[in-house]
ROMARVEX-917146 format. One record per residue (C-alpha): residue in three letters; x, z, y. Coordinates in steps of 0.25 Angstrom, whole numbers, padded with zeros to 4 digits, always signed. Each point is the difference from the previous one (the first is absolute). Layout:
# ROMARVEX-917146
ALAXZY/...
//
This chain:
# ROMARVEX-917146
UNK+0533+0402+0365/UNK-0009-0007-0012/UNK+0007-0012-0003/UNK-0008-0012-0003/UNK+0002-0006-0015/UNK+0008-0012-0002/UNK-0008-0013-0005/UNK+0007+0003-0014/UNK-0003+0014-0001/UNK-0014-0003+0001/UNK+0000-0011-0010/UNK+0009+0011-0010/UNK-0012+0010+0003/UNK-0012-0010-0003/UNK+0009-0005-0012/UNK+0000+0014-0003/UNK-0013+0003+0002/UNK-0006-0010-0007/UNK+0008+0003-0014/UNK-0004+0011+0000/UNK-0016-0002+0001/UNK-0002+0003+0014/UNK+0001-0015+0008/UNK-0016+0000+0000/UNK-0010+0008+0006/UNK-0006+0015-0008/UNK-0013+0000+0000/UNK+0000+0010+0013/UNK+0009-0010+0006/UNK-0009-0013-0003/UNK-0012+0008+0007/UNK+0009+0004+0011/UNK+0005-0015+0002/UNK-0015-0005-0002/UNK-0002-0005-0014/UNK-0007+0004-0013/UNK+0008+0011-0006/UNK-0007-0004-0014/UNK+0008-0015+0002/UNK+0013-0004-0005/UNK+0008-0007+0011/UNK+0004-0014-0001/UNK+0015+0002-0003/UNK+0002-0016+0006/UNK+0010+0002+0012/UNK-0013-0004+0012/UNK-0005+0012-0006/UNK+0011+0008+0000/UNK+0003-0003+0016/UNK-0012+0010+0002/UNK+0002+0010-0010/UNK+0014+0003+0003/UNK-0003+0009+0012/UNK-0005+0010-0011/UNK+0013+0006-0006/UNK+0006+0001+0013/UNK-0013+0008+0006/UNK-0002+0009-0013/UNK+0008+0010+0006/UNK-0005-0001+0013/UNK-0016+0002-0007/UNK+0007+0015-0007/UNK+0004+0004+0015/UNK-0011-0005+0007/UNK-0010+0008-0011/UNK+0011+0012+0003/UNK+0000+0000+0014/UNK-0016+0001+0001/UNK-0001+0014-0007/UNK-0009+0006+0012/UNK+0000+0015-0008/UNK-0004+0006+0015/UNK-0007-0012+0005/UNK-0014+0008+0000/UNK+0006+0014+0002/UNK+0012+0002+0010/UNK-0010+0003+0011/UNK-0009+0009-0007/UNK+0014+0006-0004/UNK+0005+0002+0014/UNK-0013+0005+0004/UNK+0002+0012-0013/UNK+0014+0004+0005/UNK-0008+0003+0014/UNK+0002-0012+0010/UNK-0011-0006+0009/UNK-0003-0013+0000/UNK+0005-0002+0013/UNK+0013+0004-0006/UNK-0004-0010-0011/UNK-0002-0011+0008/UNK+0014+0003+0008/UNK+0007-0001-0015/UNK-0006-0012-0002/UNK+0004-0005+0014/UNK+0013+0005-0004/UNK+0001-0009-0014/UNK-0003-0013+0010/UNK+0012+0004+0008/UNK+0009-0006-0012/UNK-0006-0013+0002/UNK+0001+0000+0013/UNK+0014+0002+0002/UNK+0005-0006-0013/UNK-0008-0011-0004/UNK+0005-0011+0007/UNK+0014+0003-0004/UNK-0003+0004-0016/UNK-0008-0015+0000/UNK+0014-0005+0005/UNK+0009+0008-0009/UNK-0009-0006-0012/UNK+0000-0014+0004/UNK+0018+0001+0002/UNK+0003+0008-0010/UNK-0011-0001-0010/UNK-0013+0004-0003/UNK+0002+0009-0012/UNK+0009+0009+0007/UNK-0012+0003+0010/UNK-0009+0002-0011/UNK+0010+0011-0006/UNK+0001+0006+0012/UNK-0015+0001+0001/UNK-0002+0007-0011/UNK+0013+0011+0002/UNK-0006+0004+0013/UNK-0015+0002-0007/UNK+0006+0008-0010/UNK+0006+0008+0013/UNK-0012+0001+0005/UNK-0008+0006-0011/UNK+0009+0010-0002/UNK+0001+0005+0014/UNK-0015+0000+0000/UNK+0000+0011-0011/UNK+0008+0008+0010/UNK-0012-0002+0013/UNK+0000+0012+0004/UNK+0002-0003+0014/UNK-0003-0009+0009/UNK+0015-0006+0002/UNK+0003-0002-0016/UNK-0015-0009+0001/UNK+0005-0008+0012/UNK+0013-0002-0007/UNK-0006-0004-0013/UNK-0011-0010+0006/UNK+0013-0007+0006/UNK+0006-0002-0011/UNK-0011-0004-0008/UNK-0004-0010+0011/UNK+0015-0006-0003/UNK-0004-0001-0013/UNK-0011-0009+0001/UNK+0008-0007+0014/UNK+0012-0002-0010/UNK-0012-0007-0010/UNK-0008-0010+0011/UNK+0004-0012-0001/UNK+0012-0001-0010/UNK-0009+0002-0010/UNK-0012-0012+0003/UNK+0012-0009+0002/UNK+0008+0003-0013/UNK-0014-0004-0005/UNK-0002-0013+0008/UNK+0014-0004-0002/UNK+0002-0001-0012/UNK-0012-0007-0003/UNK+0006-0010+0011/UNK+0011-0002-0009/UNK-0009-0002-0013/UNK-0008-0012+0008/UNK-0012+0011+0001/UNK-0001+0003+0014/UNK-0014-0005+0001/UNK-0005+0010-0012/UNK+0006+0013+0010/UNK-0016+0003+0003/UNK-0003+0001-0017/UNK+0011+0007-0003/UNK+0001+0010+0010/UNK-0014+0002+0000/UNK+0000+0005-0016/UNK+0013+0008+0004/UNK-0008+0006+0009/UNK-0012+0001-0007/UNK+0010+0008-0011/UNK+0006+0008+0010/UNK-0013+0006+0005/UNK-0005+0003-0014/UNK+0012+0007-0001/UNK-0002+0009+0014/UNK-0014+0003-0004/UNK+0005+0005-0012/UNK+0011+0009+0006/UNK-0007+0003+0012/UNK-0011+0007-0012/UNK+0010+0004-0008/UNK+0008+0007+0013/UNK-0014+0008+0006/UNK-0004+0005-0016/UNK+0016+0005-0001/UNK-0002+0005+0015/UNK-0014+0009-0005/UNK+0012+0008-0009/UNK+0012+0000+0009/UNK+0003-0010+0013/UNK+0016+0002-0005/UNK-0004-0010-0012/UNK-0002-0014+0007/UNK+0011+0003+0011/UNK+0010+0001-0011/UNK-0005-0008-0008/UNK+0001-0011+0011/UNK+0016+0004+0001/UNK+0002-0005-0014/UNK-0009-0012-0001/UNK+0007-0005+0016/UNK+0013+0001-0007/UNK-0003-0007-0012/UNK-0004-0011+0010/UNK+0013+0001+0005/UNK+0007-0005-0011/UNK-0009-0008-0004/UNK+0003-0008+0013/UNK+0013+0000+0001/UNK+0003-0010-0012/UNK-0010-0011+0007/UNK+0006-0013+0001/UNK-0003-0007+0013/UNK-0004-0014-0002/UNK+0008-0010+0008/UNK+0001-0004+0016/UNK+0007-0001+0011/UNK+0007+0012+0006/UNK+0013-0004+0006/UNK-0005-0003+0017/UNK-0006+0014-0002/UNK+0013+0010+0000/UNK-0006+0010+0007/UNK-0013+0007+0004/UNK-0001-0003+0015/UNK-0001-0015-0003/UNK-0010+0003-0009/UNK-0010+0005+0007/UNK+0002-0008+0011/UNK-0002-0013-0008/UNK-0012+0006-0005/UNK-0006+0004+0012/UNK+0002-0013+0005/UNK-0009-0006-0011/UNK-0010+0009+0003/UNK-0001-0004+0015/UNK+0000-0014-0003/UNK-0013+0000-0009/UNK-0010+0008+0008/UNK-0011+0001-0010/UNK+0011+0006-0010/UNK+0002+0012+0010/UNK-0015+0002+0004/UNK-0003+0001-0015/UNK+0012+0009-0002/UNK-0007+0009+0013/UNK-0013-0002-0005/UNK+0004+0004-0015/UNK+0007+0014+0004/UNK-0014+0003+0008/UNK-0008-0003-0013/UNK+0008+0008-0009/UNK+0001+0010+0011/UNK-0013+0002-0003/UNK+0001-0002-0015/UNK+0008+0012+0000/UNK-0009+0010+0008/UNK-0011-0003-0009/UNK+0009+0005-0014/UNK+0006+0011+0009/UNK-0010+0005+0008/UNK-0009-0002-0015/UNK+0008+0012-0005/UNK-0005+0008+0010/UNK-0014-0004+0002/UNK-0003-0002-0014/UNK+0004+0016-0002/UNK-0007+0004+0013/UNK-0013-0006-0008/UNK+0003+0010-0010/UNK+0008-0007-0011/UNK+0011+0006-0008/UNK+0014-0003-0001/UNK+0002-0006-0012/UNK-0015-0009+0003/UNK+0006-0005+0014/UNK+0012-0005-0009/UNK-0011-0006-0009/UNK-0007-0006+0011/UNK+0013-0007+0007/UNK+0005-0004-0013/UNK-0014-0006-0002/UNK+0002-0009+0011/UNK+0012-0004-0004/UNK-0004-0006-0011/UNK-0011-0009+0009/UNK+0014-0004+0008/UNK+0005-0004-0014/UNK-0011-0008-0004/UNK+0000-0007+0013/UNK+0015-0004+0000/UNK-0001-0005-0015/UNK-0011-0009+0004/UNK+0007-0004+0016/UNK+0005-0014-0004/UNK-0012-0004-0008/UNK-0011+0007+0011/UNK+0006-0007+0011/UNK+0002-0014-0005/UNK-0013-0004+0009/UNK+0001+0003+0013/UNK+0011+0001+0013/UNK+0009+0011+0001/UNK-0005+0001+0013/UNK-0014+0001-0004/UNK+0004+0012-0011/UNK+0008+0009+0009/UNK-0014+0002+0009/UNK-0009+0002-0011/UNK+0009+0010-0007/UNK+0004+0006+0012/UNK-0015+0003+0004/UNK-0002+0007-0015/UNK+0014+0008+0003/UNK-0006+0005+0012/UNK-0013+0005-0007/UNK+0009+0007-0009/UNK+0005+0009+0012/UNK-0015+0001+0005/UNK-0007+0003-0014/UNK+0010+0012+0000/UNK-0002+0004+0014/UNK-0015+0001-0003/UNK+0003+0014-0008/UNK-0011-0006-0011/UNK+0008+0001-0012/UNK-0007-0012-0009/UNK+0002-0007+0012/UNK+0013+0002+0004/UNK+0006-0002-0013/UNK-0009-0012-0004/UNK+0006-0007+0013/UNK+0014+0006-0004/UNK-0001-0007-0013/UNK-0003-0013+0007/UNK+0011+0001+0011/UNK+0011+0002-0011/UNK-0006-0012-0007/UNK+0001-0008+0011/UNK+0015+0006+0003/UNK+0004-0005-0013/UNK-0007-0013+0003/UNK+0006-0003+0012/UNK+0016+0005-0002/UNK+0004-0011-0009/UNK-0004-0012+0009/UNK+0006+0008+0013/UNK+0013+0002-0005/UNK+0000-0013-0006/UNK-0002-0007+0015/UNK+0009+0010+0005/UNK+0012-0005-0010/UNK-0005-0014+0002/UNK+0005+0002+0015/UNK+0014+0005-0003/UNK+0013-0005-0004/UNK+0006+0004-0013/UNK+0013+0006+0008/UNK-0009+0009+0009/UNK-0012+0002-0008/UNK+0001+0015-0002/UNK+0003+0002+0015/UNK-0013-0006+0002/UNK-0007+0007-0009/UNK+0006+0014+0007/UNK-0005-0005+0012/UNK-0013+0001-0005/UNK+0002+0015-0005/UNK+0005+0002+0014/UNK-0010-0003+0007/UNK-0009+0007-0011/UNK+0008+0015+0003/UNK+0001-0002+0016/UNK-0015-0001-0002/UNK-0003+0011-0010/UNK+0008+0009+0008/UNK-0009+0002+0010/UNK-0013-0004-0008/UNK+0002+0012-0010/UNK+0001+0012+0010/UNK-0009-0008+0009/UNK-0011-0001-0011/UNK+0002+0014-0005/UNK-0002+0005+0014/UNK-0012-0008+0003/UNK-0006+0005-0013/UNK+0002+0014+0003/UNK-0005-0003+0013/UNK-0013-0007-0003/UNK-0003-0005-0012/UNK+0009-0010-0014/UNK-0012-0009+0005/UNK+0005-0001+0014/UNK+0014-0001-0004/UNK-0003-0011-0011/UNK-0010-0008+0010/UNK+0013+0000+0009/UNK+0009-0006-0009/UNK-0010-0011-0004/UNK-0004-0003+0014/UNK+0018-0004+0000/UNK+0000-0006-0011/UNK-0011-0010+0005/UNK+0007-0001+0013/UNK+0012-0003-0006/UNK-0006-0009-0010/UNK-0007-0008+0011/UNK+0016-0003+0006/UNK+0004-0007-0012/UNK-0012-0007-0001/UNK+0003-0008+0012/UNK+0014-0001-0001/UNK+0001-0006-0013/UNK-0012-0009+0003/UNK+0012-0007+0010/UNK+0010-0004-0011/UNK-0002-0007-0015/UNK+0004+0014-0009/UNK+0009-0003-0010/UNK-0005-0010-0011/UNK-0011-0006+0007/UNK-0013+0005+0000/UNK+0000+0002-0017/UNK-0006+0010-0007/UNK+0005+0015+0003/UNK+0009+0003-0015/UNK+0008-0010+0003/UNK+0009-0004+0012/UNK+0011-0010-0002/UNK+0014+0005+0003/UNK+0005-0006+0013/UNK+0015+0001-0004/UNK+0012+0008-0006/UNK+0011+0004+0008/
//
């Protein structure tokens, strides 16, 4: 179990910290925090309230930026479809790696909120290297389904502990309120970083697919090690001995704030969608005629529009409701999934460019409403409820979508999964049209904190 620092072992490691140069923001740091990396900081102690959440998350930056090496992002169906499976086949794999969430989520958001949150994240990373090593052995349909499973571990073990890591400790540096920024450029990095490897991943997959798979082993246990010397920042685990409790009291804050679990429902479709746009991308992006190595290139592409849009989210959505950003970036989501579904290449990508723009866009201000309506004690619980609900939807979406694309056409199967998204979307709408969301009715970047457990 992850013991929380006492008072005076945090002050010895600021003290620490600070003789030795690093009390202050890097440059990356001040960009991730929200200031001019060209600035010097004001070393008065005001100043110094805010910046001394950056130390503590250096480490956290390394994993994070670790953790987000996609080397089979833009390749892992084309690979299956190389070693002889069918996409039904693919679609029951990818079935199969939503099974972890399913079964595991709500207890691996517990197990981070009672024992710690770094220990998740180590333990998300060991099960992806796992993964990635069983899947250079696919030969069968069996050592697949194994190694989906344990990959959908992986990121289980990952939702949640490591948004509320994040959110935490700028809690405990006074910064709660700049969650949106600094996730936001976080995020903004993290995709740069996908696009890179998902690019790198498909060019090393053009010479031999055994290159990103095991290259993924090593980078996943770096990550490992990386997280386990994170220190947690302060807060109040002692009423939380076991998981049961846990889950239960998080559950219980879910049901009490209805427009909290109607955006939860509403965000697992969206992202449900989200998904089969970049999946199903693989697939119809080649059926158009394009290489390996130029569907990597395309996706990574993309990724750097989601990038853009996350580094710009707090400043973007200053004007304007959350309420009144989540339809209109919903409605260019959607149009992503129907560009593809059109089979007109210029089109489909155009309007996948725009869709990834609007993803990036839109995740910073969702997760921040979404920690704005948890506790601190069962803030990652909450958060894995939202990957819950994300996996008992995908299991069903993916072979479903597959099947209806064989069946009749990726235009029918995307016009479906719009048509649900606006359903769902219309829901939320009116539920949370009943109740004031948290913060009043300010803009969408920034929500204030209803309390700390």
């Amino acid at each position: 179990m992850a013991q929380k620092p006492s008072e005076s072992q945090s002050r010895t490691e600021e003290g620490a910290a600070a003789a030795d140069g690093h009390l202050f923001p890097s440059p990356v740091e001040g960009a991730l925090l929200g200031g001019s990396p060209a600035m010097m900081p004001d070393p008065s102690p005001q100043a110094t309230g805010m910046a001394t959440p950056a130390p503590r998350l250096r480490r956290f930056y390394v994993y994070q930026l670790l953790s987000v090496v996609h080397l089979t992002e833009a390749i892992w169906i084309i690979y299956l479809a190389k070693r002889g499976f069918s996409l039904s086949e693919i679609g029951l794999a990818e079935a199969i790696f939503h099974l972890a969430p399913i079964s595991l989520e709500l207890l691996t958001g517990s197990l981070a909120d009672t024992f710690g949150r770094k220990w998740s994240l180590v333990l998300g990373s060991l099960c992806t290297a796992l993964s990635a090593f069983l899947m250079l052995q696919a030969t069968e349909l069996w050592v697949v389904a194994i190694a989906m499973y344990v990959g959908g571990a992986g990121y289980t073990f990952r939702s949640g502990a490591q948004e509320a890591f994040l959110y935490d400790t700028l809690a405990e540096g006074g910064s709660s309120d700049r969650f949106t920024g600094v996730f936001g450029r976080l995020l903004s990095l993290n995709y740069v970083l996908i696009a890179l490897t998902a690019w790198l991943g498909a060019t090393l997959a053009g010479v031999s697919f055994t290159w990103p798979y095991a290259l993924m082993v090593g980078v996943s246990l770096a990550a490992a090690t990386v997280a386990s010397g994170l220190r947690e920042p302060e807060r109040d685990r002692v009423a939380h001995r076991h998981l049961g409790r846990t889950i239960v009291e998080a559950l219980a804050v879910i049901r009490a704030n209805p427009p909290l679990a109607a955006l939860l429902i509403y965000n697992a479709a969206l992202w449900t969608c989200l998904t089969l746009i970049g999946l199903y991308g693989q697939a119809v992006l080649s059926e158009l005629g394009l290489s390996t190595p130029t569907v990597g290139l395309v996706i990574g592409s993309t990724l750097l529009f989601t990038a853009v849009g996350a580094w710009l989210s707090s400043w973007i959505t200053r004007r304007g409701d959350f309420r009144a950003w989540t339809v209109g970036l919903s409605l260019v989501l959607v149009a992503g999934g129907l560009g593809l579904g059109s089979e007109i290449l210029a089109l489909g990508i155009g309007l996948y460019f725009a869709a990834e723009l609007a993803a990036g866009i839109y995740e910073p201000i969702l997760m921040n409403r979404i920690n704005a309506g948890a506790t601190a004690a069962q803030r990652a619980t909450i958060i894995s409820v939202n990957g819950l609900l994300f996996s008992l939807t995908m299991i069903w979406a993916f072979p479903l979508g597959s099947w209806v694309a064989q069946r009749w056409s990726w235009l029918a199967m995307y016009s479906g999964a719009a048509a649900v998204v606006l359903l769902v979307l219309a829901v939320w709408l009116i539920v949370s049209a009943r109740e004031r969301p948290p913060g009043g009715g300010g803009s969408a970047a920034h929500v204030v904190d209803p309390g700390r457990a």
